[in-house]
VEXRO-304729 format. One line per field, with one value per residue: residue in three letters; x, y, z of N, C-alpha, C, O in turn. Coordinates in steps of 0.001 Angstrom, whole numbers, always signed. Example, Ala and Ser with C-alpha at 12.3 -4.5 7.8 and 13.67 -1.06 7.14 Angstrom:
BEGIN
residuo	c(ALA:SER)
npx	c(+13190:+12850)
npy	c(-5690:-2250)
npz	c(+7800:+7080)
capx	c(+12300:+13670)
capy	c(-4500:-1060)
capz	c(+7800:+7140)
cpx	c(+13200:+12900)
cpy	c(-3300:+30)
cpz	c(+7800:+7870)
opx	c(+14236:+13409)
opy	c(-3319:+1138)
opz	c(+8465:+8039)
REM end
This chain:
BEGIN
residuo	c(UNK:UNK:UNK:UNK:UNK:UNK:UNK:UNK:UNK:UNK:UNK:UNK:UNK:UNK:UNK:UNK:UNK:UNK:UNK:UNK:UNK:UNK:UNK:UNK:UNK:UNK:UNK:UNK:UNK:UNK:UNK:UNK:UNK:UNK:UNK:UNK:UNK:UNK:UNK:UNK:UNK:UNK:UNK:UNK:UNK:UNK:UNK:UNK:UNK:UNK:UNK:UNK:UNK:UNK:UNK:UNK:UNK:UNK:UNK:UNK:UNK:UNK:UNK:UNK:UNK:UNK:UNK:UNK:UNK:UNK:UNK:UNK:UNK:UNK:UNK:UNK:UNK:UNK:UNK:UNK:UNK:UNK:UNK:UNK:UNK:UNK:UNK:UNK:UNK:UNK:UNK:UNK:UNK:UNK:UNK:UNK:UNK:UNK:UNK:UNK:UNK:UNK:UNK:UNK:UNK:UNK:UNK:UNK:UNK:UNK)
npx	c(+319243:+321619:+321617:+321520:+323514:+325619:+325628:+326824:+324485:+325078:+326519:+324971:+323516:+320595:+318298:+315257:+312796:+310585:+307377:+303759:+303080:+303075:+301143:+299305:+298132:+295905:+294354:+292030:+290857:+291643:+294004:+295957:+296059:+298146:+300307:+300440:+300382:+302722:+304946:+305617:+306311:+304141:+302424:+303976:+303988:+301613:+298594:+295288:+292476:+289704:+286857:+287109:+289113:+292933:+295935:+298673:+301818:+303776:+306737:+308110:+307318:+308997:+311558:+311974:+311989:+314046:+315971:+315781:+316812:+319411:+320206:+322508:+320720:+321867:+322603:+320265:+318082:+315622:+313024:+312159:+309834:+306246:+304384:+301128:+300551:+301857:+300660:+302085:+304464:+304113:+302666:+299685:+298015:+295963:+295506:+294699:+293372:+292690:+293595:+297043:+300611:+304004:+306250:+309504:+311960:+315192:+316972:+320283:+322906:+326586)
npy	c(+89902:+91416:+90541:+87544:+87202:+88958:+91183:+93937:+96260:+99053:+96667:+95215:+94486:+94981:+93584:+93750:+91673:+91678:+92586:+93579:+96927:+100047:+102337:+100147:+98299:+98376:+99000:+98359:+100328:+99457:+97713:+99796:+99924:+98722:+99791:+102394:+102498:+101746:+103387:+106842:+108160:+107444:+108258:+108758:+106723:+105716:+106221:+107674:+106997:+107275:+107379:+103970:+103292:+102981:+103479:+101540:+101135:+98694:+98311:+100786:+101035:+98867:+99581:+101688:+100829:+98529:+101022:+102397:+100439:+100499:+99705:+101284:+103947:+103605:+100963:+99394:+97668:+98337:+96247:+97399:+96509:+95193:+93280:+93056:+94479:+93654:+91355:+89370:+89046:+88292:+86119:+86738:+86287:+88373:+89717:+87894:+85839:+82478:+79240:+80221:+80739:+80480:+82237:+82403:+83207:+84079:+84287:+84948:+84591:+86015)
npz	c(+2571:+3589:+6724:+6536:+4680:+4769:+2601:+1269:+530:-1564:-3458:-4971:-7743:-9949:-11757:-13035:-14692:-17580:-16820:-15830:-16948:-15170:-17137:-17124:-15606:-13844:-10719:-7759:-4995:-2936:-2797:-3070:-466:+1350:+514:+423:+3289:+4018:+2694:+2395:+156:-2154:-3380:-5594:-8003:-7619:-9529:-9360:-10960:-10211:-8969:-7109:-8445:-9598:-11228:-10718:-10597:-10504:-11397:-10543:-8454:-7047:-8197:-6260:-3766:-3992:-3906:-1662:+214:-543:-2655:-5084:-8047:-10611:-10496:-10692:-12950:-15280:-17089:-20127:-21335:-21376:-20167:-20413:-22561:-25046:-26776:-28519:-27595:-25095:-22163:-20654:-17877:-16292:-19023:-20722:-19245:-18222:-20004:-19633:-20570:-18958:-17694:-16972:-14166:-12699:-10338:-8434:-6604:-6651)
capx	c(+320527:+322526:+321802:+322450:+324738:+326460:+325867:+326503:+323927:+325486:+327543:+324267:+322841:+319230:+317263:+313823:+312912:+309331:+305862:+302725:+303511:+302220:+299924:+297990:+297871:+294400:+294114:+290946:+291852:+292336:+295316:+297013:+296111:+299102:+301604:+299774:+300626:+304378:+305094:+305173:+306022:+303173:+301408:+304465:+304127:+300121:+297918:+294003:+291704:+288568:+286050:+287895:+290747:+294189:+297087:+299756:+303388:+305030:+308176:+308813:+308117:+310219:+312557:+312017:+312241:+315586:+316933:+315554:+316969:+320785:+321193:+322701:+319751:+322677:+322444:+318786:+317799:+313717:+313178:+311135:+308678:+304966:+303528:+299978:+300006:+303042:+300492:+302327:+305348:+304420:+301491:+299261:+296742:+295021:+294858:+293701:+292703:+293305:+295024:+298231:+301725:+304882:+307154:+310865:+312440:+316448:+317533:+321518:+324608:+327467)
capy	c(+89419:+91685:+89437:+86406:+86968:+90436:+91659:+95294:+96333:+98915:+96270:+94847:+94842:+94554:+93893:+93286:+91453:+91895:+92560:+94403:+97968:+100893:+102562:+99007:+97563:+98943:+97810:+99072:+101256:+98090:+96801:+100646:+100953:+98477:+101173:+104173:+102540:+101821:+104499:+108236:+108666:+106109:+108936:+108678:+105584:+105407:+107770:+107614:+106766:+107653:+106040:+103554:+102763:+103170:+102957:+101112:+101108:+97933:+98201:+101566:+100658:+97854:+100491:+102210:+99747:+98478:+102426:+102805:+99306:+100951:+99701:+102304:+104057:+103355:+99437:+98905:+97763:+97834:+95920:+98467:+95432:+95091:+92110:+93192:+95485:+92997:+90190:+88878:+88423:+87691:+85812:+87614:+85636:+89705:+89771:+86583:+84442:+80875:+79177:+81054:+80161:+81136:+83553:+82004:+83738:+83820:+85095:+84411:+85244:+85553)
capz	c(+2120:+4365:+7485:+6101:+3825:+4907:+1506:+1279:-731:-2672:-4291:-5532:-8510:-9531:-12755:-13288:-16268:-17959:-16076:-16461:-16595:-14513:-17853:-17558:-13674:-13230:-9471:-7118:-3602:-1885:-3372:-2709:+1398:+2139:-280:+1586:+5011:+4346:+1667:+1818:-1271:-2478:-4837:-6702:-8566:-7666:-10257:-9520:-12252:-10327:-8014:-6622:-9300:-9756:-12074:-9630:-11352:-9687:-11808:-10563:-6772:-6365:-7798:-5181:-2664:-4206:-3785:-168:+1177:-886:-4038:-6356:-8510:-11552:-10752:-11130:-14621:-15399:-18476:-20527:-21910:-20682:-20386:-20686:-23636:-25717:-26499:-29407:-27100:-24067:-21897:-19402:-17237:-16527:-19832:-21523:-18519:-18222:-19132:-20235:-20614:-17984:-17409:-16122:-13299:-11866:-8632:-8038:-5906:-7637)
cpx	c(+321651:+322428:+322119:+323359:+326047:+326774:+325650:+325511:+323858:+326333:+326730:+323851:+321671:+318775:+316270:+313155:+310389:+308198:+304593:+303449:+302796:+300902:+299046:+297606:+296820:+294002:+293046:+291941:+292448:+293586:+296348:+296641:+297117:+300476:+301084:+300392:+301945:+304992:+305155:+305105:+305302:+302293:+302809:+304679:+302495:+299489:+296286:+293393:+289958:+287866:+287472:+288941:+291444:+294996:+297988:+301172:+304285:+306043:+309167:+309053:+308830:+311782:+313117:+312477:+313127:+316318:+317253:+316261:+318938:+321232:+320917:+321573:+320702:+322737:+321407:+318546:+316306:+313771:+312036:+309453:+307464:+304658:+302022:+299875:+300869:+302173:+301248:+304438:+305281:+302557:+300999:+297657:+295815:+294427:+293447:+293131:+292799:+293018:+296060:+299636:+302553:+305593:+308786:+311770:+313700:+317013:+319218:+322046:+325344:+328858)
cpy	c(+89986:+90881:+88479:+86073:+88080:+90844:+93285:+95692:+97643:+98217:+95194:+94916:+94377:+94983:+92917:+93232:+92106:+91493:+93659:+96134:+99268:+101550:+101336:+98468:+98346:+98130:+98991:+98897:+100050:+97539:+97997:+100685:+100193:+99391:+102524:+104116:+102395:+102949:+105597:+108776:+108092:+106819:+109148:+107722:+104890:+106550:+106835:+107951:+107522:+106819:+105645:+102955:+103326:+102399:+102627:+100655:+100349:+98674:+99478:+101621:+100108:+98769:+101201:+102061:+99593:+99720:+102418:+101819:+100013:+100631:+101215:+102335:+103061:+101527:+98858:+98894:+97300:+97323:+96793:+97725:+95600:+93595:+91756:+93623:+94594:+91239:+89267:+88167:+87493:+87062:+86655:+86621:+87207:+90028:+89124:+85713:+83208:+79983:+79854:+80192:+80354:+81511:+82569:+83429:+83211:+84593:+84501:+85094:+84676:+86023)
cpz	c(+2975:+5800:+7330:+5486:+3515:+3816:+2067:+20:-1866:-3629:-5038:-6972:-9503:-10913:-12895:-14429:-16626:-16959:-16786:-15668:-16078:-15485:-18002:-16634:-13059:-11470:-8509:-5599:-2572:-1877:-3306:-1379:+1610:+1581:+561:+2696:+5004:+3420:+1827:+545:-2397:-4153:-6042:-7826:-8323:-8252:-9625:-10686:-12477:-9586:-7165:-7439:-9144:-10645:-10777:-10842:-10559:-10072:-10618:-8712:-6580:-6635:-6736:-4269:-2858:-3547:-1826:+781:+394:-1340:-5024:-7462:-10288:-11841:-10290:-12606:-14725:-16842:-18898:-21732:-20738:-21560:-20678:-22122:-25176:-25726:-27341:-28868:-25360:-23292:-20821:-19106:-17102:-17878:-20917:-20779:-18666:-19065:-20010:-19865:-19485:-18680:-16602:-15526:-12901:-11493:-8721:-7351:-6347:-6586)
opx	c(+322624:+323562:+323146:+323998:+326933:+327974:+324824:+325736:+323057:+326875:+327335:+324051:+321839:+318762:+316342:+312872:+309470:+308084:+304571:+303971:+301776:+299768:+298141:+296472:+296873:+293520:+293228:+292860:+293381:+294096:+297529:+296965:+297687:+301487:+301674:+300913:+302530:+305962:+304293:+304291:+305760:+301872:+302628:+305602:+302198:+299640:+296228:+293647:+289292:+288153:+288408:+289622:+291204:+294940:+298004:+301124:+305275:+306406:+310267:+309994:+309685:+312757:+314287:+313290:+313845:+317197:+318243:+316387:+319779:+322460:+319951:+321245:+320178:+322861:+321487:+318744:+315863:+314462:+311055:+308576:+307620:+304672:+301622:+299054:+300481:+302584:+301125:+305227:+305944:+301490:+301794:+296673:+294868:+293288:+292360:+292431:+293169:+291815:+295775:+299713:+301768:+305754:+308643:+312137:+313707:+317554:+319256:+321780:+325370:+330013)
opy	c(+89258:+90469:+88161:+85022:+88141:+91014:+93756:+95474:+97631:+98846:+94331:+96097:+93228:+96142:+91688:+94197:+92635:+90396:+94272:+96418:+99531:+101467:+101341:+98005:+98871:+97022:+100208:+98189:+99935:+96947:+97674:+101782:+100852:+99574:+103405:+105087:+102887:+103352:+105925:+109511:+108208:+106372:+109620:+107970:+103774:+107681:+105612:+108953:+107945:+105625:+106329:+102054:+104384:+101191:+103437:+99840:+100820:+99623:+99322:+101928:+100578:+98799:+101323:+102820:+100302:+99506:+102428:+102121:+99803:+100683:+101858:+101257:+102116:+100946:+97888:+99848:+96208:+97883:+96942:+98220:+95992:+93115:+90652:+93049:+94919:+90245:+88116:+87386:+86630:+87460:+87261:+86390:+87240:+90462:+89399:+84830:+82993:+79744:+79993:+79242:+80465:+81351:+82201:+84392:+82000:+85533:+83364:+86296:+83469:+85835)
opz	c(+3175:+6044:+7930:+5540:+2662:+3597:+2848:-1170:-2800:-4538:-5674:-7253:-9911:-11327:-12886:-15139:-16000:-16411:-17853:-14590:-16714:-15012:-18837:-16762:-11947:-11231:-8540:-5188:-1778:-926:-3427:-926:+2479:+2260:+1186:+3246:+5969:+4061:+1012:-14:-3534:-5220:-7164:-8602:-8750:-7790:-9498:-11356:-13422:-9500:-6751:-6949:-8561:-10872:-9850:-11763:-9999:-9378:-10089:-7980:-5829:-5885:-6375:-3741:-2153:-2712:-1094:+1968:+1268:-1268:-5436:-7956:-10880:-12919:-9538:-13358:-14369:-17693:-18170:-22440:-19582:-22693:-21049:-22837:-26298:-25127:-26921:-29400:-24784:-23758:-20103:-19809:-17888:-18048:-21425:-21275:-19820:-18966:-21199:-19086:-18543:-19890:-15436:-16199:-12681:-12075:-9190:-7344:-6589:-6970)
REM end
């Protein structure tokens, strides 16, 4: 957004509505070597389970990511819903398998 649209990006601000949340995103070592290879701080938001699992905590990377690219930690908002563990509100293909309902998504510039 700052190339094309010379947004400064602390004047951003960034919330991320409901997903599956890091205590439930059981994902095997494969799915952390591309967070290992761009990441240092990768074991902070990746716990090992054992073997080859892992707890992986999107929400809290993309936090991350948001911070590191220079939006203000103060204008990030994580919605504190799980989509895995919240079946009675919400759908999860990981959980229940197909077919499941959607999820609506909106991106803007304002």
């Amino acid at each position: 957004m700052t190339e094309r649209y010379e947004t400064d990006p602390a004047d951003m601000i960034a919330a991320l509505g409901p997903g599956i949340s890091g205590n439930c995103y059981e994902v095997v070592d494969e799915c952390i070597v591309p967070f290992r290879s761009r990441y240092p701080d990768w074991r902070e938001f990746c716990d090992p389970l054992g073997g080859d699992q892992w707890l992986l905590n999107l929400p809290d990377a993309v936090r991350r990511q948001l911070m590191v690219a220079g939006v203000p930690e103060g204008q990030i908002s994580l919605a504190s819903f799980c989509t895995f563990s919240e079946s009675a509100r919400f759908f999860s293909y990981r959980r229940d398998g197909s077919p499941t309902g959607r999820l609506l998504s909106v991106i803007g510039i304002f």
